[in-house]
N, CA, C and O atoms as a MOPAC input file, in Angstrom:
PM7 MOZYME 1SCF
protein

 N    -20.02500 1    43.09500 1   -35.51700 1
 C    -19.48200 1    44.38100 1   -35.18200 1
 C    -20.15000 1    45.43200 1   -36.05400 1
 O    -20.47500 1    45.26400 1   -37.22900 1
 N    -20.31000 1    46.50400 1   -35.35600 1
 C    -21.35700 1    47.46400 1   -35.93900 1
 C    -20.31500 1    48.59100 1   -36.42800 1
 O    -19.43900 1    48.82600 1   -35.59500 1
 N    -20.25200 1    49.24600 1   -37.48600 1
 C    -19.16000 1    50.02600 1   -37.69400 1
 C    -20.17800 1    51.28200 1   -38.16300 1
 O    -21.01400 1    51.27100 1   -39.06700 1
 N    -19.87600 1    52.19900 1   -37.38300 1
 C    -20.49900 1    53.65800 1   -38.18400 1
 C    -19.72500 1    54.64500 1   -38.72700 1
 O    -18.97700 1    55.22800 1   -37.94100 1
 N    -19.71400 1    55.06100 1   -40.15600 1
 C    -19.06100 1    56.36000 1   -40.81800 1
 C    -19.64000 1    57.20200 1   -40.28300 1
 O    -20.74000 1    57.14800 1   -39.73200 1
 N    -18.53700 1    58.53800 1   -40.47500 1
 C    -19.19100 1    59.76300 1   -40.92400 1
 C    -18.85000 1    59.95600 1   -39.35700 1
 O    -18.28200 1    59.20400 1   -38.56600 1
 N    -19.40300 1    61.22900 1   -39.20300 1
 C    -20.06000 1    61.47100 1   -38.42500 1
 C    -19.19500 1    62.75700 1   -37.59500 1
 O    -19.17600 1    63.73700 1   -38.33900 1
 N    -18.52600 1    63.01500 1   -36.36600 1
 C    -17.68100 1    64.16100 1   -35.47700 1
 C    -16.92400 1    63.59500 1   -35.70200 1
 O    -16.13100 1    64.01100 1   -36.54700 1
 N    -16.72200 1    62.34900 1   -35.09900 1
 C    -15.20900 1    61.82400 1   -34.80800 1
 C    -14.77000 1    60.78500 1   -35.60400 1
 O    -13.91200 1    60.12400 1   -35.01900 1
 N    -15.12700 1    60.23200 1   -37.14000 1
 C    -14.86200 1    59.60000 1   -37.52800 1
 C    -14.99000 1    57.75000 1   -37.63500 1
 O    -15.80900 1    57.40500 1   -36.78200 1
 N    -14.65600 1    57.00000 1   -38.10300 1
 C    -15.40400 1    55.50500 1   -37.94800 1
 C    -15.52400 1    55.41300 1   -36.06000 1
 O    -14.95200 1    55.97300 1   -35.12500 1
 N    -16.39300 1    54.57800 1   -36.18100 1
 C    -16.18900 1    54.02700 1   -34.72900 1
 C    -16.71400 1    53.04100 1   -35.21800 1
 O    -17.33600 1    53.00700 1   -36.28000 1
 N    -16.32800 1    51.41600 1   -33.86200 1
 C    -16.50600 1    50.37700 1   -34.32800 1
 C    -16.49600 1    50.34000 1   -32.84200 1
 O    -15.72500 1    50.79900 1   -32.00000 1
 N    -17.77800 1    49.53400 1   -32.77600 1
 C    -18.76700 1    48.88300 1   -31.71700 1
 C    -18.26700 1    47.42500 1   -31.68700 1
 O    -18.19500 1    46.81200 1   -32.75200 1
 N    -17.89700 1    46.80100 1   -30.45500 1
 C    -18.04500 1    45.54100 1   -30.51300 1
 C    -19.39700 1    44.88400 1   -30.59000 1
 O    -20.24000 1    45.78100 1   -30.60300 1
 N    -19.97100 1    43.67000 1   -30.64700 1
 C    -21.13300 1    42.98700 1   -30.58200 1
 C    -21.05800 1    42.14200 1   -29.10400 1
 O    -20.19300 1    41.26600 1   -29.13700 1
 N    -21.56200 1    42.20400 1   -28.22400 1
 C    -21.04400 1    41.17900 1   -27.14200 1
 C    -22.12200 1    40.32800 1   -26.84500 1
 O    -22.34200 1    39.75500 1   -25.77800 1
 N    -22.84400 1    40.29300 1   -27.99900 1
 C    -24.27900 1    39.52400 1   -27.77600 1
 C    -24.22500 1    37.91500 1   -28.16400 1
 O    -25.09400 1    37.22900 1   -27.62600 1
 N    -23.42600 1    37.34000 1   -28.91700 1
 C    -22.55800 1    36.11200 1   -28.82500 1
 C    -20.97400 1    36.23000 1   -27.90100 1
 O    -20.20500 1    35.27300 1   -28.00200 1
 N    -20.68100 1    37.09800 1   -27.27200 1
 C    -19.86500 1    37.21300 1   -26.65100 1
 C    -20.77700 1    36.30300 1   -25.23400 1
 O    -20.63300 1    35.12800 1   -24.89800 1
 N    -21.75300 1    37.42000 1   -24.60700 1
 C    -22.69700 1    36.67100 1   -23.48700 1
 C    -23.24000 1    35.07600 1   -23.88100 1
 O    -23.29600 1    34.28000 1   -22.94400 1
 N    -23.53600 1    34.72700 1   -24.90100 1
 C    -24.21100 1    33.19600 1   -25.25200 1
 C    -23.22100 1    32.70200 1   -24.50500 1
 O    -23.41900 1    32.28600 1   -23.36400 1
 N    -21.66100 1    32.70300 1   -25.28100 1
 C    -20.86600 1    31.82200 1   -24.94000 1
 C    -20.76400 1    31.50600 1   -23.53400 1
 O    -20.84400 1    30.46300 1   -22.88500 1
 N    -20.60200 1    32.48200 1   -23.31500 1
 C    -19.97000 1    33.11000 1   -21.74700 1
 C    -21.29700 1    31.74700 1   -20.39600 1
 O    -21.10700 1    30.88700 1   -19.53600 1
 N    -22.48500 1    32.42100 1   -21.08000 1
 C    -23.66300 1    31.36600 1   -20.36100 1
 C    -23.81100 1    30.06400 1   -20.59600 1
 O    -24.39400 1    29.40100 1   -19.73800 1
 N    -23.34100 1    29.44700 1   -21.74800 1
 C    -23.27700 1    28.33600 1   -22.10600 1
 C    -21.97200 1    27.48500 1   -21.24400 1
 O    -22.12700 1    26.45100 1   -20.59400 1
 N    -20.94200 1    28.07900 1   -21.40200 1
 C    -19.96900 1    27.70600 1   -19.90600 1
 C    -20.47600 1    28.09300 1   -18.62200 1
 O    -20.10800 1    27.44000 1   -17.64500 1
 N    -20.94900 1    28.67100 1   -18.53400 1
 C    -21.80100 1    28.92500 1   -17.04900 1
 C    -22.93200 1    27.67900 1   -16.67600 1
 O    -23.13400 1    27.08100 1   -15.61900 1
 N    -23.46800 1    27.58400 1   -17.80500 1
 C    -24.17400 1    26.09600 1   -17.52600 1
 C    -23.40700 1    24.50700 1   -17.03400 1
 O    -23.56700 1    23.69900 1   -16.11900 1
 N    -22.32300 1    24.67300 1   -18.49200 1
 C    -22.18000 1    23.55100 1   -18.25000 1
 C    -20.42100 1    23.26000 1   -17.01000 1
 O    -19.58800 1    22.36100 1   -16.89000 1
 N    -20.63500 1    24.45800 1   -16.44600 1
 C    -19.62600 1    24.27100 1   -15.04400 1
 C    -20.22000 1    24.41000 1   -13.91800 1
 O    -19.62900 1    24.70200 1   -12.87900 1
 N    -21.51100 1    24.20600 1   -14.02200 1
 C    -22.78700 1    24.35800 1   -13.00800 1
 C    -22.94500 1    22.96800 1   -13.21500 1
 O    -23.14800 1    22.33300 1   -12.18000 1
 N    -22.91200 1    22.40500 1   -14.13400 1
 C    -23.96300 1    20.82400 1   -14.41500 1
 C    -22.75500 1    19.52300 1   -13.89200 1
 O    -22.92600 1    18.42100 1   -13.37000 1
 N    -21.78600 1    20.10900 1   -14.22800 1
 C    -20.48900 1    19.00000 1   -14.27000 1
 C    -20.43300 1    18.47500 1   -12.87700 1
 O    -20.52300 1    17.26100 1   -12.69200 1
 N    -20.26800 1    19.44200 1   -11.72300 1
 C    -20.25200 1    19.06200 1   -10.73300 1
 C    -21.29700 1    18.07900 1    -9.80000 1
 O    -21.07500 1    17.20700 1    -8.95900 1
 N    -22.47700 1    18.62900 1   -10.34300 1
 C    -23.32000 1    17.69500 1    -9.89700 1
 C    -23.55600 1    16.50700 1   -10.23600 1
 O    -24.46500 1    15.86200 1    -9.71400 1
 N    -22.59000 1    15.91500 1   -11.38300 1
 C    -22.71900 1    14.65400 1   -11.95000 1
 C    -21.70400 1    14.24100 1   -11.47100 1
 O    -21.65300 1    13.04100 1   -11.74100 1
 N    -20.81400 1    14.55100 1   -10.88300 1
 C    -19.69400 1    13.74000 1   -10.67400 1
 C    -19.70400 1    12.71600 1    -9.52900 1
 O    -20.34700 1    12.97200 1    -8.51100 1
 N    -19.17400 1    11.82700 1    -9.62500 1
 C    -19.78600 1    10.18000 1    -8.89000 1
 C    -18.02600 1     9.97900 1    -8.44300 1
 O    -17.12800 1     9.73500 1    -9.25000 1
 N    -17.90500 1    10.11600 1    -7.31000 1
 C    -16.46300 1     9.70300 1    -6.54500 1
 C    -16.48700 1     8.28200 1    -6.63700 1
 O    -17.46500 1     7.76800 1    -7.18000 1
 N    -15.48200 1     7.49000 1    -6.15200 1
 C    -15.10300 1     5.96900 1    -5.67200 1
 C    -14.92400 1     5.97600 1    -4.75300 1
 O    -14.31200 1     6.73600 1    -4.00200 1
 N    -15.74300 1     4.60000 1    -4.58600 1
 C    -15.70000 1     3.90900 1    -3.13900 1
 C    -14.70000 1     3.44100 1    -2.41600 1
 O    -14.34600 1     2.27700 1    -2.60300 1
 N    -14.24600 1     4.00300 1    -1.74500 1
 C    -13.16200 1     3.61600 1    -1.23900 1
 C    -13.22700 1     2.78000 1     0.37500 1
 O    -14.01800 1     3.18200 1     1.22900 1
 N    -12.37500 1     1.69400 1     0.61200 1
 C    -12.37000 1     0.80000 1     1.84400 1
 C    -11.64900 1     1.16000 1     2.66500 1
 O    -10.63200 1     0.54600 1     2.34100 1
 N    -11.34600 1     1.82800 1     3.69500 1
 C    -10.58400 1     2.20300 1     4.54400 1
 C    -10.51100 1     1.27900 1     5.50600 1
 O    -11.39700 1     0.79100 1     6.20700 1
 N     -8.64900 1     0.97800 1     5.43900 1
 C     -9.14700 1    -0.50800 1     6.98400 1
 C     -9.46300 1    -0.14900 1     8.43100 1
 O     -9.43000 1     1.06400 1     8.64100 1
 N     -9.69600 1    -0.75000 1     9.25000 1
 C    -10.05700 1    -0.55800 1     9.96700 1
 C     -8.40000 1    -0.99000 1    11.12900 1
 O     -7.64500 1    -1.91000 1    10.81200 1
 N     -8.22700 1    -0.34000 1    12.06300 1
 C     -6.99600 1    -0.25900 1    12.75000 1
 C     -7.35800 1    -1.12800 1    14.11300 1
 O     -8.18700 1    -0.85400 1    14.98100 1
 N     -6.32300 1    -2.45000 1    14.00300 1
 C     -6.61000 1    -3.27700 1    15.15600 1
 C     -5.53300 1    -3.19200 1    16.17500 1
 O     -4.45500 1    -2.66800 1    15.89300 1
 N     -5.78600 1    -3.69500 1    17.36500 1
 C     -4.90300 1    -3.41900 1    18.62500 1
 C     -4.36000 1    -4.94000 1    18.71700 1
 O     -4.86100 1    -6.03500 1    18.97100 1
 N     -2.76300 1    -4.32600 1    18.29600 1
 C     -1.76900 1    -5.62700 1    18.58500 1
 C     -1.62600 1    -6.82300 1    20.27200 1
 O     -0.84200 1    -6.47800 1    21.15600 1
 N     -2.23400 1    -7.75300 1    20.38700 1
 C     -2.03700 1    -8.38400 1    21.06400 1
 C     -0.85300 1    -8.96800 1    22.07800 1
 O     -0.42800 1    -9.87400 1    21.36100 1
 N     -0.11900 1    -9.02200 1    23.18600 1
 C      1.40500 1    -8.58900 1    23.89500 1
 C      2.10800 1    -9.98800 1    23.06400 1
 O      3.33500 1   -10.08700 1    23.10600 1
 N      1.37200 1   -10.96200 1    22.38200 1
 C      2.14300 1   -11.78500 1    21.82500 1
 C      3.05100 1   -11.52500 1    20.53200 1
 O      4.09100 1   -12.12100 1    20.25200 1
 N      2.46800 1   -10.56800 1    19.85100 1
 C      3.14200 1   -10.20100 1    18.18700 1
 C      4.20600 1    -9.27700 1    18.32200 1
 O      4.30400 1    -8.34500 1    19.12000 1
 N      4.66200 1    -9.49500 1    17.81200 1
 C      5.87800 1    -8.22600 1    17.38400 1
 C      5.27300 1    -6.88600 1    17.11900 1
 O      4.12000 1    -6.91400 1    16.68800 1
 N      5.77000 1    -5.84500 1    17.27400 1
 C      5.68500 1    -4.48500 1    16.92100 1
 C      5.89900 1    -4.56500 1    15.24400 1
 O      6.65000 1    -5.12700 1    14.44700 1
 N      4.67500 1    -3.57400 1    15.22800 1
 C      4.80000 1    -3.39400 1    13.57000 1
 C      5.98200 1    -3.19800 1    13.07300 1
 O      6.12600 1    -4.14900 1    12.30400 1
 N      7.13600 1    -2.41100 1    13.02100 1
 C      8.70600 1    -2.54200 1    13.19400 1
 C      9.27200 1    -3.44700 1    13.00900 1
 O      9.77700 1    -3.78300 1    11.93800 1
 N      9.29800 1    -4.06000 1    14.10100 1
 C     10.28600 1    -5.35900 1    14.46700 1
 C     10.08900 1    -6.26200 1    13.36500 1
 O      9.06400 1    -6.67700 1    12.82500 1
 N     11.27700 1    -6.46200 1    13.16300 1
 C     12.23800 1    -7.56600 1    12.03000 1
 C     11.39200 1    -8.83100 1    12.88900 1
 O     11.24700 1    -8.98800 1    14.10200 1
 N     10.77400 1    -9.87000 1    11.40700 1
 C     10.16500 1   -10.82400 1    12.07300 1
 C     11.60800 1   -12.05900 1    11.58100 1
 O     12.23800 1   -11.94200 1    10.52900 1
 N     11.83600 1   -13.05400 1    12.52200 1
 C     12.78600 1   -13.92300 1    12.33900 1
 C     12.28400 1   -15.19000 1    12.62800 1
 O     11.81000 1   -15.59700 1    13.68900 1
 N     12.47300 1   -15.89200 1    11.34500 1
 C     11.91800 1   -17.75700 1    12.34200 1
 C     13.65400 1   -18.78500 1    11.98100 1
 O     14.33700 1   -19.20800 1    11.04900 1
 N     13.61000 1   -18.72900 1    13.30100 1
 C     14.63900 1   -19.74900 1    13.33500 1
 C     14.81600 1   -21.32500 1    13.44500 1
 O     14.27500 1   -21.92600 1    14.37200 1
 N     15.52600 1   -21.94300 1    12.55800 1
 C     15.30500 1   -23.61600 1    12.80600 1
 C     16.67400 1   -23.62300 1    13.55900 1
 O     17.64100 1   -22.96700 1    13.17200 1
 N     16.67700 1   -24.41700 1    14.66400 1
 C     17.66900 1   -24.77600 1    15.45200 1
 C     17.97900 1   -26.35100 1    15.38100 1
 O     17.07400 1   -27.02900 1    14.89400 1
 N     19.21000 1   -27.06500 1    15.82800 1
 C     19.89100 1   -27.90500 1    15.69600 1
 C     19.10800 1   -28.70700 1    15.27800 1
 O     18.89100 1   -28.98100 1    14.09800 1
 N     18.31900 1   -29.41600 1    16.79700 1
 C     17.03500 1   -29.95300 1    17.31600 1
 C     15.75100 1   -30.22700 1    16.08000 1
 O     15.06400 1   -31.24900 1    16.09500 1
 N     15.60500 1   -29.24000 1    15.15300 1
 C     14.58900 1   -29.25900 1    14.93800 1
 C     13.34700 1   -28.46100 1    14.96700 1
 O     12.41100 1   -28.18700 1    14.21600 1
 N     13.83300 1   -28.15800 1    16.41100 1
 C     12.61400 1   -27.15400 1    16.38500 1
 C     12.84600 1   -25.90900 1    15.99900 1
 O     13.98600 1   -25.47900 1    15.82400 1
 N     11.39600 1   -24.97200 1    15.76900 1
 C     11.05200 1   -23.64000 1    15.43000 1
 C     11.06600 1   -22.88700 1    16.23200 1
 O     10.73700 1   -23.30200 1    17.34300 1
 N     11.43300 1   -21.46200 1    16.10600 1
 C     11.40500 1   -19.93600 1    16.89300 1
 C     10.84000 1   -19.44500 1    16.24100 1
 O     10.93900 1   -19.87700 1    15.09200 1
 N      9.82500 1   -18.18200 1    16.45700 1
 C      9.42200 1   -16.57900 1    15.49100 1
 C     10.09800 1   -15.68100 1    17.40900 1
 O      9.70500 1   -15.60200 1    18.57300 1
 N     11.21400 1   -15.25000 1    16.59500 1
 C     11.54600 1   -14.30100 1    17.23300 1
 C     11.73400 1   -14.68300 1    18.78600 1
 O     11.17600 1   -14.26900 1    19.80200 1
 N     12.89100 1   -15.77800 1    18.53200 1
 C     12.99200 1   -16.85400 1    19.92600 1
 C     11.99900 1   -16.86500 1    20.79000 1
 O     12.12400 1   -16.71000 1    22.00500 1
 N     10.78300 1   -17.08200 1    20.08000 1
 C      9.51500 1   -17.83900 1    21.04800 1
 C      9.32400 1   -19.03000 1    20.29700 1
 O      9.35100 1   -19.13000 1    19.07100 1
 N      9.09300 1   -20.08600 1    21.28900 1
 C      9.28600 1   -21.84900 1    20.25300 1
 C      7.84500 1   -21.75700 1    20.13500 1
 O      7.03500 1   -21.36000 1    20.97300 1
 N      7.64500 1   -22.21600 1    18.88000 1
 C      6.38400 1   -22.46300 1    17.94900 1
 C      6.87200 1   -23.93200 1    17.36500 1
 O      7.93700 1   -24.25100 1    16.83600 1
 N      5.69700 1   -24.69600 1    17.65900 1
 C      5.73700 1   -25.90200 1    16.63000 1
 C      5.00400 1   -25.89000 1    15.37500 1
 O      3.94200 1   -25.33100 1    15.10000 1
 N      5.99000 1   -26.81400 1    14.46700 1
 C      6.04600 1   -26.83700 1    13.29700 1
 C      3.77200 1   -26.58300 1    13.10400 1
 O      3.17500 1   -25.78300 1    12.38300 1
 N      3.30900 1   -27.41500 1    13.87400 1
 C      1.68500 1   -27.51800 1    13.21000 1
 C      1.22000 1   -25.90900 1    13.16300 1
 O      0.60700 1   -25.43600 1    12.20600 1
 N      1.60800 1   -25.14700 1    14.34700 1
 C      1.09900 1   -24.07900 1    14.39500 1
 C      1.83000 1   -22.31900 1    13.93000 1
 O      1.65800 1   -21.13500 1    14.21900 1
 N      2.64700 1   -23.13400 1    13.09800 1
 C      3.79800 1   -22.00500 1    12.48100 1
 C      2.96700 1   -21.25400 1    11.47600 1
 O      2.60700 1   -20.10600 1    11.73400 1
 N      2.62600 1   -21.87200 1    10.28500 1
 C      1.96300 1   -21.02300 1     9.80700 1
 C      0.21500 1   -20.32400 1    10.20200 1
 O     -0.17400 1   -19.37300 1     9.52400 1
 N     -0.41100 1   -20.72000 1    10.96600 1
 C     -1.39700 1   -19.59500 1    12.14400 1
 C     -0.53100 1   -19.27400 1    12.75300 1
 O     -1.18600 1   -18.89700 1    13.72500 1
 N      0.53200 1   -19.07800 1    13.04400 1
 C      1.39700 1   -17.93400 1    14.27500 1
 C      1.65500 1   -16.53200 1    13.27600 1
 O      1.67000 1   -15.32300 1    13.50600 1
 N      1.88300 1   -17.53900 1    11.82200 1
 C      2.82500 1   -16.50500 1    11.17200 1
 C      1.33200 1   -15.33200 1    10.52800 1
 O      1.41500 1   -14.12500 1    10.29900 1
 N      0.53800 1   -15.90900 1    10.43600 1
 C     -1.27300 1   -15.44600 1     9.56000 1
 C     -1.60400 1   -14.42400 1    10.89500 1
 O     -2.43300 1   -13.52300 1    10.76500 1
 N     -0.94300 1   -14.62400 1    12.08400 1
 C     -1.30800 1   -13.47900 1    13.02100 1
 C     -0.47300 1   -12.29800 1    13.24600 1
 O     -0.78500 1   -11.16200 1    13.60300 1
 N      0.67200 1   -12.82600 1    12.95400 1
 C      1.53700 1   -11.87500 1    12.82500 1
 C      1.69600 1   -10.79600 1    11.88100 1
 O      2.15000 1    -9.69700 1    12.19700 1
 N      1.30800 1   -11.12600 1    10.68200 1
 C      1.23000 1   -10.53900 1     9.38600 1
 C      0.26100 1    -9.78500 1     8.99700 1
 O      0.28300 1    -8.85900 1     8.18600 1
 N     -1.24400 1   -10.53700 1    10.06200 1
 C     -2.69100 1    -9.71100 1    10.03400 1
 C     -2.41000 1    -7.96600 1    10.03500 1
 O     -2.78900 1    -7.28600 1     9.08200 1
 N     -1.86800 1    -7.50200 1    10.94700 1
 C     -1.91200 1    -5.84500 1    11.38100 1
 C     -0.18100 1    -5.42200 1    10.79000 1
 O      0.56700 1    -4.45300 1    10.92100 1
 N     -0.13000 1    -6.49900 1    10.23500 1
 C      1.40500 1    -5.78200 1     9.43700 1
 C      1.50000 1    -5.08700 1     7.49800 1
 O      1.33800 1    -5.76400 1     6.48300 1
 N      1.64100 1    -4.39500 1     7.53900 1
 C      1.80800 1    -3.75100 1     5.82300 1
 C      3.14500 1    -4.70200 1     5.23200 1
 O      3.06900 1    -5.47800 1     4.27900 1
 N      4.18000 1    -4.47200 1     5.92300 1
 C      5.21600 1    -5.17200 1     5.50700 1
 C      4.61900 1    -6.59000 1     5.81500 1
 O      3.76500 1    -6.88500 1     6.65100 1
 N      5.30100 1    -7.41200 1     4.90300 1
 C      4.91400 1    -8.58800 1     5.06100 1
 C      6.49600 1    -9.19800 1     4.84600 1
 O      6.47900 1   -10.35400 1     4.42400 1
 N      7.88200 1    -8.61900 1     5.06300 1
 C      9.11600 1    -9.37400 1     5.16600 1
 C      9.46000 1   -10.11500 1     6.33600 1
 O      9.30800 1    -9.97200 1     7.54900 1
 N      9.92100 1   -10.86400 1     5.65300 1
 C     10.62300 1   -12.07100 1     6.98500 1
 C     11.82700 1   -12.53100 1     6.43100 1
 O     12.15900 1   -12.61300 1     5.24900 1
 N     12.68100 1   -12.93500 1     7.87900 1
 C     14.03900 1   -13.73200 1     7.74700 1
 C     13.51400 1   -14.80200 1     8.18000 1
 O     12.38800 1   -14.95100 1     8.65400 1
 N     14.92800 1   -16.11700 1     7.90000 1
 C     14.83500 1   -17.40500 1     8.38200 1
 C     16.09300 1   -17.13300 1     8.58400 1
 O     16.76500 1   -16.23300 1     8.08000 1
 N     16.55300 1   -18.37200 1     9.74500 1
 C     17.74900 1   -18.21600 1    10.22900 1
 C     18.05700 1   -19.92700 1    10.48200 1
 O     17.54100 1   -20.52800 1    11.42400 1
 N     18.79500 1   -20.45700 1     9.68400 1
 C     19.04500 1   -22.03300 1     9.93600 1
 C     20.50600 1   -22.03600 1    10.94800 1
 O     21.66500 1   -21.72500 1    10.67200 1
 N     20.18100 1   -22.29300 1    11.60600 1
 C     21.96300 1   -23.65500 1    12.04000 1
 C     23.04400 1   -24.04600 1    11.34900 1
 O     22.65100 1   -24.79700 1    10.45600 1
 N     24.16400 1   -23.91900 1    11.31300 1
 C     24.65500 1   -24.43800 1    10.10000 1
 C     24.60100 1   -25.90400 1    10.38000 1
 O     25.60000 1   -26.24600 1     9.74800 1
 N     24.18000 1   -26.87600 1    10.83100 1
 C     24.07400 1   -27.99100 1    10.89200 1
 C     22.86700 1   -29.04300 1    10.30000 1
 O     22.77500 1   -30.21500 1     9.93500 1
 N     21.88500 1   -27.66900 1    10.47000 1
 C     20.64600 1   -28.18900 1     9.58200 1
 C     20.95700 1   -28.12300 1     8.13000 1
 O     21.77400 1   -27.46300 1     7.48900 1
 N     19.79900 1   -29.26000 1     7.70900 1
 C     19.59200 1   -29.78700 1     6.88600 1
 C     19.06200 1   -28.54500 1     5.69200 1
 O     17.94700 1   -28.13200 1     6.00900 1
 N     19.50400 1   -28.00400 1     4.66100 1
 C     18.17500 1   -27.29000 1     3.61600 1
 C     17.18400 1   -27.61000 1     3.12100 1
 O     16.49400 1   -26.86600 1     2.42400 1
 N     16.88500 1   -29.00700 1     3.44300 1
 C     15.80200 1   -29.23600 1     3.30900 1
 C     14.34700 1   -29.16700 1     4.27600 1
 O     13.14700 1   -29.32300 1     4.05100 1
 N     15.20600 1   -28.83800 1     5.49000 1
 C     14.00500 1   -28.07200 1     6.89100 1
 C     14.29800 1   -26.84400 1     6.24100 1
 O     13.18400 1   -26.47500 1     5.87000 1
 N     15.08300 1   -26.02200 1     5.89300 1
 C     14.83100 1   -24.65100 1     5.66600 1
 C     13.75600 1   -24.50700 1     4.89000 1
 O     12.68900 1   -23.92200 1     5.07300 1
 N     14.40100 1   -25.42700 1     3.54900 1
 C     13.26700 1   -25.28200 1     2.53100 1
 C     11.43700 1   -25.57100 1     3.30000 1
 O     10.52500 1   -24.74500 1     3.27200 1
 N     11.40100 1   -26.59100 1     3.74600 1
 C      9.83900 1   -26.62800 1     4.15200 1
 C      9.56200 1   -25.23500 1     4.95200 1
 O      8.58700 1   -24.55200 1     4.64000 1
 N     10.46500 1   -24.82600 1     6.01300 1
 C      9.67300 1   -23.66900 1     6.73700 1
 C      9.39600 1   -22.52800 1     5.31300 1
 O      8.29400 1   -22.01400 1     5.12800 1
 N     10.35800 1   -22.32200 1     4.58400 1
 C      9.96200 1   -21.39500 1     3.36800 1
 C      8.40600 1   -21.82000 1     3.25400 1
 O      7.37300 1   -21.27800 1     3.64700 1
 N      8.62900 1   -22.83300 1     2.66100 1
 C      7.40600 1   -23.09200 1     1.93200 1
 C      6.24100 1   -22.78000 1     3.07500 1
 O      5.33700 1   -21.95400 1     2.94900 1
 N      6.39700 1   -23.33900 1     3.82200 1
 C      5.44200 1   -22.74700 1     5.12800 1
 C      5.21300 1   -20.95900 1     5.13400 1
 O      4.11100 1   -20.45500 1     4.91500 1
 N      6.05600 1   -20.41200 1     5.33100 1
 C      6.30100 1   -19.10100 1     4.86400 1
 C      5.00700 1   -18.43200 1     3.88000 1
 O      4.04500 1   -17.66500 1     3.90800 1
 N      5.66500 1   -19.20600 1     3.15600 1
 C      4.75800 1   -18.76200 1     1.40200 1
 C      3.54300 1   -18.97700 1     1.44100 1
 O      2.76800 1   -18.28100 1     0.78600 1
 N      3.12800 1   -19.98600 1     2.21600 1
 C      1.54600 1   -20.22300 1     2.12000 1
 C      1.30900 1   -19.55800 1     2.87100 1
 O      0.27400 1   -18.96200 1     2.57100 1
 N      1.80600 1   -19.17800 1     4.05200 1
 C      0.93000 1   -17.89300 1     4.90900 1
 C      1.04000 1   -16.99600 1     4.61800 1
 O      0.55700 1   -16.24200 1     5.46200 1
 N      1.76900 1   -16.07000 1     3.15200 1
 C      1.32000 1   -15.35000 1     2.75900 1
 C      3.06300 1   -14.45700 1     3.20600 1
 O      3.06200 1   -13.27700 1     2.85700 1
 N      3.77500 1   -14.71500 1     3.57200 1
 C      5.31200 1   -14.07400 1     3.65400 1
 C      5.95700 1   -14.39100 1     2.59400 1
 O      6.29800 1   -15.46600 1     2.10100 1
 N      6.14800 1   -12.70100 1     2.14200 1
 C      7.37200 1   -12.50400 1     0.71500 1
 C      7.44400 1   -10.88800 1     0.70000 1
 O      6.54400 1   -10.06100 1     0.55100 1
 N      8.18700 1   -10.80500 1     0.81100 1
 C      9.53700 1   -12.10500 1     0.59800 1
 C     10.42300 1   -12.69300 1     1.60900 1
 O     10.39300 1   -12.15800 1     2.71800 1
 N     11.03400 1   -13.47300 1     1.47400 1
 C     11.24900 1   -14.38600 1     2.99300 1
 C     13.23200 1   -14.42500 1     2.49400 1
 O     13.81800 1   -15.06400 1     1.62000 1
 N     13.68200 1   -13.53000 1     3.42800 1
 C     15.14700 1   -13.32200 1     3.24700 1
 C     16.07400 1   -14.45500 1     4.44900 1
 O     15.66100 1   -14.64500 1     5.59300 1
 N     17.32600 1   -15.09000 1     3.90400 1
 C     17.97700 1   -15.74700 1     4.59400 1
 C     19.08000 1   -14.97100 1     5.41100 1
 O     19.96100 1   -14.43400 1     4.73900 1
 N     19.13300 1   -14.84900 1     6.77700 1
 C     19.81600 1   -14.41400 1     7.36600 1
 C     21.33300 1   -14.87900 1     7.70000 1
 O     21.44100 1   -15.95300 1     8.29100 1
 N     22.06700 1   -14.43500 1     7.49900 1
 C     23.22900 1   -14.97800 1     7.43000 1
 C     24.01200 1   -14.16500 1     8.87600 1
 O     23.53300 1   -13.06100 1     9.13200 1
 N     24.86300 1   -14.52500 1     9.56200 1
 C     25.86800 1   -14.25800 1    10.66400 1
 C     26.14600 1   -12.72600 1    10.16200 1
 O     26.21500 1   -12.08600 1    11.21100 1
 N     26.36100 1   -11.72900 1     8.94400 1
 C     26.86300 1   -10.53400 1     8.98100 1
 C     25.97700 1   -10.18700 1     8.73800 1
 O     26.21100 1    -8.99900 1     8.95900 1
 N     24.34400 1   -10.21700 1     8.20700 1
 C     23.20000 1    -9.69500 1     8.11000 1
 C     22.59500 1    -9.29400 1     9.61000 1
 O     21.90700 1    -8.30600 1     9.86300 1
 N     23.09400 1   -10.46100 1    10.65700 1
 C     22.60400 1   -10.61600 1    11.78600 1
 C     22.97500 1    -9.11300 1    12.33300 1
 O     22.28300 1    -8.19300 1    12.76900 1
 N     24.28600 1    -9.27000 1    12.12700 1
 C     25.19700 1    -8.12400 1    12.94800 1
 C     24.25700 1    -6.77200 1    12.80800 1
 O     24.00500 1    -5.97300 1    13.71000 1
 N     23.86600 1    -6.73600 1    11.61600 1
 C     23.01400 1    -5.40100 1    11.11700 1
 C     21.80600 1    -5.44900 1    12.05800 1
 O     21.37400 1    -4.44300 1    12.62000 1
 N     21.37800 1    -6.45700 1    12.17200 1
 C     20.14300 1    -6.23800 1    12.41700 1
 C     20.26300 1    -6.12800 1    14.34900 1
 O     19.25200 1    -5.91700 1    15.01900 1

């Protein structure tokens, strides 16, 4: 700062703005440079497939039921036990949710429940909720 006595009107005091401008250009550089270095992520966007008339609606509550008999339902369509879990790996393909019910008989055994679980689990369903007669009502 330049300060001059004397004079008509007494001190005056000059700013300096000549490190005022350095600064000023030195952020001008480096908010010029930043941008051009900047490196985004790669990101995978899925790709959107067309549900087949066999699967459930993305929505729809998926249900596998063991009945008296033995045999299996997904959503009272009979599936056998070999091809339950590929029924269930197709179902789940174009789904985000991945929840499921089971629905036993009260006559069955828990130990068929338990295997369809486990069936369940390896195709990749969890969490896998037991449906009970007042859950039903809800649903």
């Amino acid at each position: 700062m330049g300060i001059a006595l004397g004079g008509k009107h007494g001190i005056v005091a000059d700013p300096n703005v000549v490190p005022l401008i350095d600064i000023l250009l030195v952020l001008l550089l480096i908010f010029m440079i930043i941008p051009a270095h900047y490196v985004g992520l790669d990101a995978q966007i899925p790709q959107q497939s067309t549900p087949t008339g066999k699967e459930p609606l993305p929505d729809e509550v998926v249900v596998v039921q063991v009945l008296t008999d033995g045999t299996l339902c997904i959503n009272r369509q009979p599936v056998t036990w070999e091809s339950l879990g590929s029924r269930l790996d197709e179902i789940f393909k174009v789904r985000i949710d991945r929840t499921a019910f089971i629905q036993g008989d009260s006559s069955v055994e828990f130990s068929v429940v338990a295997k369809v679980i486990d069936v369940m689990h390896t195709a990749g369903v969890a969490p896998v909720g037991l449906l009970t007669p007042e859950l039903e009502k809800g649903l």
